[in-house]
N, C-alpha and C positions, 0 to 999 in steps of 0.2 A: 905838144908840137902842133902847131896849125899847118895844114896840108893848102894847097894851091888851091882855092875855089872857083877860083878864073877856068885855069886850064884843065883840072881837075872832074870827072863827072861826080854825080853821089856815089855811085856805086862804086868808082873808083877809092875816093876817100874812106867807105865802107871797109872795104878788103884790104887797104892799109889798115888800117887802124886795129881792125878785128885781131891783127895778127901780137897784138898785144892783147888782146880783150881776157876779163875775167872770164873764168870758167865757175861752172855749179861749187866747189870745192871751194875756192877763193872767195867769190862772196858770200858764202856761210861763215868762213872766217873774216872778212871784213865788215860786215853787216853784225858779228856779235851771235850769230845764228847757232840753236840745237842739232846735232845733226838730223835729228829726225825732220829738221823743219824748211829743210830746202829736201825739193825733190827735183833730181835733176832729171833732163828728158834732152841725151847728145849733151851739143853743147849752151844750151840752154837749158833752164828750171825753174820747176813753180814751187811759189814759197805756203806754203801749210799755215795759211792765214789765222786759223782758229788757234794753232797752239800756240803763235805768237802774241795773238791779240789774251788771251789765259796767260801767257806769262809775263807779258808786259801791263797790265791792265791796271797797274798803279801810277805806270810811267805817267808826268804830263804831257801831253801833245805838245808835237811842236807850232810853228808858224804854219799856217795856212791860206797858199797864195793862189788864187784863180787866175790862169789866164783867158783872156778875151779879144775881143777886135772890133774896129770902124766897120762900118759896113763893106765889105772885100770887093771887088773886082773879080770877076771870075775864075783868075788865076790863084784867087787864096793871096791872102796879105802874109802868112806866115806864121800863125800861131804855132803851128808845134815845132817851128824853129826857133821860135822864140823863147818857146817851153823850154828846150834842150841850152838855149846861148843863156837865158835866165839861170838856172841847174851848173853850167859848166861855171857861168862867172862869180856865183856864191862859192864853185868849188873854188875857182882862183883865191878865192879868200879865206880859204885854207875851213870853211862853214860844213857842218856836216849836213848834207843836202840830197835829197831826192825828187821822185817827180812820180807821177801817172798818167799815163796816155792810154788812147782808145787803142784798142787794135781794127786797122783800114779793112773795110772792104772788098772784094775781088773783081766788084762791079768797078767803082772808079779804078780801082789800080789797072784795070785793062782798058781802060776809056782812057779820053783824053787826060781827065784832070793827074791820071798818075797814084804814087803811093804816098803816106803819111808822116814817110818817117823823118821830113824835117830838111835838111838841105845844108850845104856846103860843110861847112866844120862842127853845124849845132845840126847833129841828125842821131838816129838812133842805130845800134848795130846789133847784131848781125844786119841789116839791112832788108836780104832777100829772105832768110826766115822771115825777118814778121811785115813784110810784103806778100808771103805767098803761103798762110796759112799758121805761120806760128807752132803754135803747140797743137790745135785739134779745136778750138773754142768754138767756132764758125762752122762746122762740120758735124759738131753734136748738137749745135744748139738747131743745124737742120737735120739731123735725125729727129730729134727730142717732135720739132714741129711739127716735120712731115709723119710721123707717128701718128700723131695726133689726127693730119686729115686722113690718114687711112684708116685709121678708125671710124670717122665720122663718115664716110663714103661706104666703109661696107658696114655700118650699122643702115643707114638710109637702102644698102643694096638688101637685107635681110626681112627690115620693116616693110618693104616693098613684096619678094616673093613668100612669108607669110603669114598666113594667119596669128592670135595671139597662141595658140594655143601653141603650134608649131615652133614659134617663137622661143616659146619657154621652154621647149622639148629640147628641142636642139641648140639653144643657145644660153639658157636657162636666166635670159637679160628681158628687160621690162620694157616695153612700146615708151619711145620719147615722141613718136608723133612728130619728127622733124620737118619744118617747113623747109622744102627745098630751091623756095623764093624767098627766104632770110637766112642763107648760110653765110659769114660775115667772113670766116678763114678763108686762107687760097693755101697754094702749096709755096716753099720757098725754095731758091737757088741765088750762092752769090756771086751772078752775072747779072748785067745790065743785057735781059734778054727778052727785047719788046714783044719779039714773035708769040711768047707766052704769057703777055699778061690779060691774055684775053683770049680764053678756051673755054670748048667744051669735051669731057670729058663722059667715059661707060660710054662708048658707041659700042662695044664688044658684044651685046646680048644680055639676057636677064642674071647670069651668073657672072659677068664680068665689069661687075658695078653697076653705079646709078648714071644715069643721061642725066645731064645738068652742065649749063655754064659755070666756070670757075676760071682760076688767075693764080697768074703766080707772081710774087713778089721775089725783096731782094732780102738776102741771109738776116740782114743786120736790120731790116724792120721789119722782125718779127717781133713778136710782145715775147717768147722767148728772152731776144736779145736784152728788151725792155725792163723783165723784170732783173736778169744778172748783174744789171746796172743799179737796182736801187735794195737789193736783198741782202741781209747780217749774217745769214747762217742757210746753211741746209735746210734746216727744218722750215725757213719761211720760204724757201726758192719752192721747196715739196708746197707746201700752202699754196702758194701762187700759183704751182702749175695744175694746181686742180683745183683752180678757179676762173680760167682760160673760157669767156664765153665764145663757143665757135658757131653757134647757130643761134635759132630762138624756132620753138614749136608753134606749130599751131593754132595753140592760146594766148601768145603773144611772150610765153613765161624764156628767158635763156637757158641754151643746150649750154654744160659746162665739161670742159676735160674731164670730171671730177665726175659728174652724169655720163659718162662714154668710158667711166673706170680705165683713163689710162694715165693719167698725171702721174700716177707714180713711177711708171715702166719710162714716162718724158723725164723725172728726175735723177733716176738712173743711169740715161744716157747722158744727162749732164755734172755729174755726179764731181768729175775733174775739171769745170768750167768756173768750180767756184774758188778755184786756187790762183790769185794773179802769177803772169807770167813776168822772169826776172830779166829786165835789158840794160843797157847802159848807154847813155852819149856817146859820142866819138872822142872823147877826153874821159870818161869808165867815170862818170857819175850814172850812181841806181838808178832805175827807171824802171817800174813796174808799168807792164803794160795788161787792161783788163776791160773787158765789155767793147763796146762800140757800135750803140746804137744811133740812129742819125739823130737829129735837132728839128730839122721839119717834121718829121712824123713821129716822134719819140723823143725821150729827155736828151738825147745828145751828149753824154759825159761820160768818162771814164767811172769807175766802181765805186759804189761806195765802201766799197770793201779790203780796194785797193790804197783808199783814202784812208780809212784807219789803220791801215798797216803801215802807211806811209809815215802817219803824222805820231807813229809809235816807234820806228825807226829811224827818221829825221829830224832834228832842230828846223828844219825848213822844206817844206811839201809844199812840190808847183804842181798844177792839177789844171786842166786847158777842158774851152769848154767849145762844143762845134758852133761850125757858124759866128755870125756876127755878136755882138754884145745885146742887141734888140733880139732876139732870139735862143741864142745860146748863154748868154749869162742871164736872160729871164729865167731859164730855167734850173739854172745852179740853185739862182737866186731863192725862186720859191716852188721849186718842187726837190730838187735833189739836198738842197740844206735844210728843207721841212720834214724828209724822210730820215735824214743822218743824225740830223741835230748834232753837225759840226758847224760852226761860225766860223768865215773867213777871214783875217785879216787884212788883207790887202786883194785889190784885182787890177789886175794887168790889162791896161788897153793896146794892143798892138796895132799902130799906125805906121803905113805906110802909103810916101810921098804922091807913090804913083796911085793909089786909090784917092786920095784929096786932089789929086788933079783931074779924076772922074769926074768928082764928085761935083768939082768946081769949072765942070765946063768942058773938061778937055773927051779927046773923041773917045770911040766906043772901044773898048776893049774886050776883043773875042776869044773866046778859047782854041787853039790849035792855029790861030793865025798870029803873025810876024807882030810885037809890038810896036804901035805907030811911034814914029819917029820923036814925037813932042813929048811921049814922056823921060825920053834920055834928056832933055832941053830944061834948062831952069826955064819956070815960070811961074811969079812970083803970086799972080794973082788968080791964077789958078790954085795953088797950094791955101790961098787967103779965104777965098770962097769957101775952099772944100771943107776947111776947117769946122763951120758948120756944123757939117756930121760926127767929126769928133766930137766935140762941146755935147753935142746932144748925148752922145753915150754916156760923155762924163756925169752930165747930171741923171741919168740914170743909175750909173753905178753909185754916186751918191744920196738918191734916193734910200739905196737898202741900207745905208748906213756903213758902207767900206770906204777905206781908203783909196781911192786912184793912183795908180802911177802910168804913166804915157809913155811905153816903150817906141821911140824911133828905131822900127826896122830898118836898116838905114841902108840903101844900096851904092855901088859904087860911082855911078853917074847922077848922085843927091847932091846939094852942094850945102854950105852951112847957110846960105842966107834962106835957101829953102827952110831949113832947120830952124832956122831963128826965128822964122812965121808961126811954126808948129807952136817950138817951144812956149812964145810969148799967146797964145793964144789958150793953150794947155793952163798955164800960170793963172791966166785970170781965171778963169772956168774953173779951178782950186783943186788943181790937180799935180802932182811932180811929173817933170819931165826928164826923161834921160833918153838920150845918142845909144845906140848899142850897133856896132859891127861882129854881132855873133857868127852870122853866117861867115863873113870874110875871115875871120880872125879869131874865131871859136872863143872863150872864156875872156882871156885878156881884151876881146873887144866889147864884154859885156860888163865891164867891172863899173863903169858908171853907172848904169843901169842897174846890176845888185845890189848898190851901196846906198841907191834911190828905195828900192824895195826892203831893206833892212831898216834904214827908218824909218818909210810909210809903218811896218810893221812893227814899231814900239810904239806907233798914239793910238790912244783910244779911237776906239769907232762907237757905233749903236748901232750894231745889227737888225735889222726888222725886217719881214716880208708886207710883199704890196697888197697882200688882200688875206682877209680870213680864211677858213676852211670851210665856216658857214655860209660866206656869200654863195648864192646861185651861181651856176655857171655859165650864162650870159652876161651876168654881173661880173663874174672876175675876167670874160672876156673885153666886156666895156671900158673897162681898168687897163687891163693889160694896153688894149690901144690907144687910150688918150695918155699914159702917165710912161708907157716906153715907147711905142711907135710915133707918137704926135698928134694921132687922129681926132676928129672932133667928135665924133663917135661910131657906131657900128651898124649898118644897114646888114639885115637878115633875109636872104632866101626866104623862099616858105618852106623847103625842104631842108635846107638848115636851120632852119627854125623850128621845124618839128623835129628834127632829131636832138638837138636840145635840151627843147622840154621831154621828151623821152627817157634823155640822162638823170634829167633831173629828179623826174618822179618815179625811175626805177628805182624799186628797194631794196633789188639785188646789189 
């Protein structure tokens, strides 16, 4: 049943809906599940990835659908409502179907832009759980972190008051010699909390730490967050976090978690992070929600852990990627399906009218103020312009060798001849296009649109990443600009230019 999305808030739709929602119990048995292999936590549960993925490990995968987006407008074009109205309207068609989404922030969810979980009938529920912490992910992955800088502060407070000998007396650990004009860590918290990103901390005395400037970032750009999202197992999350460069000595050589013996005590604490969390749409299609690391400063994607459990449980796994299609399906593209060595068949472009009318002229659209009145207004050559930047993404995504499909986010003050500019421009640019009223009309208004993405995903494609692993890394950035952003090519700082070549020739 589709709820009023008009009159309707999310959260109202939310707490209808919930009131039928599966419980831990129920989707073990609709999922086909062990009971050992859902672990419920209230009335949600994390599913014990590893036993599934060992007992399913002959199954074949199923479809593998990326979603993506035009360049957004600052209010978000709608990917993970898209994600969700994509999920619900394969359900309409009776397809066994799942998804994976990031889990949001506490930073945006308290800011202006709000939470993640999708919008009008295509959202995710519980709603206000995985708005406000979920299961603990976000919470151990800042233990796990902040660990880690309180080790490296009171190693630098020790190396400081003494000697080597003392050192070894009392502490029975080895001089790292840390430069405390190359410590590259901060501390994390997930708030957007400017007053802290720029401190100094140890003003206490010589027993109360080091005196040093330091920063705090946010939860989910932590390299924490970063590796949860591209790790297969425990054992490699353990690897990774004791391999965390947080500083560099003296001699120029990198301080590691792993040099500061605490990686392990970090994997510990995230020990239950590596289990995706289980949600469902507002219409109780699956939705594993796991990681959420941003896209500007990080891969930007749901797990790849959560993607194999997915594409082992469903005939069709949606998987959204942050940000725009120039930066977040760049990164699907060739970093998170070079780590997985899963191939996608189909990605999703998620277009909407009122970003091609940005795009194509029309005025600015700011966050937390009134939308201007022209984009409730057809205009024809506005949406023509804007098209533009769709086209561009399309030939990006087919660059990698996927299939396109062009979902019309479609709102209520859209009109078809709007539509008919999209469609007919999509078309030529060799892309499918489908109309979808997910949010208005949840499932049933997506049924064009999954019937577009069921055949994208019978034709072949050729898979391929845009650059080797041996190019340089100025080289795969000169790439990256000219063959997805448009650039004619890359002007370098000399301080970005020297860190760089830095990356390059460290052998660590």
């Amino acid at each position: 049943m589709a709820y009023n999305a008009v009159e309707m808030a999310d959260w109202q739709i939310s707490e209808a809906a919930e009131k039928n929602m599966p419980l831990p119990d129920e989707w073990r048995d609709k999922l086909g599940l062990e009971k050992d292999e859902m672990l419920p936590m209230g009335r949600l549960g994390k599913l014990d990835f590893l036993k599934i993925i060992n007992r399913l490990k002959d199954k074949p995968d199923g479809k593998y659908i990326e979603v993506t987006a035009i360049t957004p407008t600052p209010l978000g074009e709608g990917k993970s409502t898209t994600s969700c109205g994509l999920m619900e309207g394969l359900g309409k068609r009776g397809l066994n179907v799942g998804g994976a989404l990031r889990q949001p922030s506490g930073g945006p969810t308290m800011n202006v832009k709000g939470t993640a979980a999708g919008g009008g009938n295509s959202l995710l529920i519980p709603m206000t759980e995985f708005s406000l912490g979920l299961t603990g992910d976000i919470n151990d992955i800042m233990n796990a972190h902040n660990l880690a800088m309180v080790a490296l502060t009171a190693r630098m407070q020790h190396e400081r008051n003494y000697n080597d000998e003392q050192l070894d007396r009392l502490t029975g650990m080895p001089r790292l010699n840390i430069d405390p004009t190359r410590v590259e860590m901060g501390w994390i918290i997930d708030f957007c909390a400017q007053a802290l990103r720029n401190i100094v901390i140890g003003l206490g005395g010589r027993m109360d730490g080091f005196t040093m400037q330091s920063k705090f970032g946010i939860a989910v750009g932590s390299e924490c967050m970063a590796i949860l999202s591209v790790i297969r197992d425990l054992a490699d999350l353990k690897e990774r976090l004791n391999n965390i460069t947080v500083a560099f000595d003296k001699s120029g050589k990198p301080v590691t978690t792993g040099d500061l013996e605490v990686g392990n005590a970090m994997t510990a604490f995230m020990r239950q992070t590596i289990n995706p969390t289980m949600m469902c749409t507002a219409e109780y299609n699956p939705c594993l929600v796991h990681a959420g690391p941003f896209a500007n400063i990080a891969v930007g994607q749901s797990s790849i852990i959560a993607d194999r459990v997915g594409l082992k449980l469903f005939d069709y796994h949606v998987t959204e990627s942050g940000f725009g299609a120039d930066i977040g399906f760049e990164k699907f593209w060739n970093v998170k399906s070079r780590f997985s060595g899963l191939k996608p068949h189909v990605s999703v472009l998620t277009t909407t009218i009122r970003a091609l009318k940005m795009h194509g002229g029309g005025p600015t659209v700011v966050t937390g103020k009134a939308l201007p009145d022209e984009y409730t207004k057809e205009n024809l050559e506005w949406v023509e312009k804007g098209c533009a930047n769709m086209v561009h993404h399309i030939n990006t995504i087919r660059k990698a060798g996927i299939n396109p499909v062009v979902c019309i986010n479609r709102f209520y003050t859209d009109t078809d001849a709007e539509c008919a500019v999209i469609r007919k421009a999509a078309e030529a640019a060799g892309a499918r296009c489908a109309e979808s009223k997910h949010w208005e009309l949840g499932g049933d208004g997506a049924l064009e649109f999954a019937d577009a993405v069921v055949e994208a995903c019978e034709e072949e494609n050729d898979f391929k990443f845009l650059y080797p692993l041996e190019m340089k890394l100025r080289d795969r950035v000169d790439s990256i600009a000219k063959e997805v952003y448009g650039a004619d090519g890359v002007d370098w700082t000399p301080e970005a230019e020297a860190k760089a070549k830095m990356l390059e020739d460290d052998p660590y």
